[in-house]
C-alpha positions in Angstrom: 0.0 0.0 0.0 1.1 3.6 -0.7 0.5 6.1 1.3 0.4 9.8 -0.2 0.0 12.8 1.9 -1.6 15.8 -0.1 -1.7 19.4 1.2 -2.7 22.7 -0.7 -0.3 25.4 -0.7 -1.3 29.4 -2.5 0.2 30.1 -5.4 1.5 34.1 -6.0 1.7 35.0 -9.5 3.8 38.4 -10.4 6.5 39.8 -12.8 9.5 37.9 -13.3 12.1 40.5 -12.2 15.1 38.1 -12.0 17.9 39.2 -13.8 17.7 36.6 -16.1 14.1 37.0 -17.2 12.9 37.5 -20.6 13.0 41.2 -21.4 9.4 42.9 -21.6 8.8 43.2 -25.7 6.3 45.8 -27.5 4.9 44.9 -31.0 2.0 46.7 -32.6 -0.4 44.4 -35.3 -2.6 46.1 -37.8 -6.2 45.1 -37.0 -7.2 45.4 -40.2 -4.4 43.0 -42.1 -3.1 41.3 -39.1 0.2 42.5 -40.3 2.5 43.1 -37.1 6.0 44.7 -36.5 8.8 42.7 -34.6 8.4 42.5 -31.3 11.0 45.4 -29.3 12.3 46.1 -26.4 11.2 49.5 -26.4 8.2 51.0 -28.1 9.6 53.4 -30.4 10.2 51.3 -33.4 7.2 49.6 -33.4 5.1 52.7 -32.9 7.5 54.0 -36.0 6.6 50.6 -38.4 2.9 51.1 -37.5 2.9 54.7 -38.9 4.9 53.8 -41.9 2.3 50.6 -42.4 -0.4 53.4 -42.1 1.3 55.6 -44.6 1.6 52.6 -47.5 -2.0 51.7 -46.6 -4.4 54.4 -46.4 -7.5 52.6 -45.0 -5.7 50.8 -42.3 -6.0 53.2 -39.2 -6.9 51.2 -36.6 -3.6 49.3 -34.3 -3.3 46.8 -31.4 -0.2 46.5 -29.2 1.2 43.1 -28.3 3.3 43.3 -25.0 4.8 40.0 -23.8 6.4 40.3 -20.2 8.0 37.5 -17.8 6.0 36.8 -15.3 6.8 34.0 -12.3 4.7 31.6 -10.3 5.7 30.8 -6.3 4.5 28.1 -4.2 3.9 30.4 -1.1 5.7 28.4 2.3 7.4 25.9 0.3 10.7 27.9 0.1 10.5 27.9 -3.4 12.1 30.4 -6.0 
């Protein structure tokens, strides 16, 4: 016979600021083509490729940004990192 002992523990989800983390990445997609930029560190350049996307179409005016951050899950009490 095996005996199994079970207990519930709460789980804390928040940004992964380790230093080895996946850096937090901007893209924007067109919502009209589904076309996107590359996804950036900063915002700048995909702000930039969405208005030079706008400029070569003329009816696509509407834009969605894509942000992808690290986030990290913690067992709470079980000492884990």
């Amino acid at each position: 016979m095996t005996r199994t002992v079970l207990r519930f523990v709460a789980w804390t989800i928040a940004p992964n600021e380790a230093p080895d983390a996946e850096p937090t990445t901007h893209a924007i997609q067109c919502a009209v083509c589904g076309e996107k930029s590359l996804a950036f560190e900063e915002i700048g350049p995909a702000q930039l490729w969405a208005l030079k996307h706008a400029g070569r179409h003329q009816d696509h005016h509407t834009y969605r940004q894509i942000a992808t951050r690290s986030w990290r899950a913690t067992a709470d009490g079980l000492g884990q990192s």
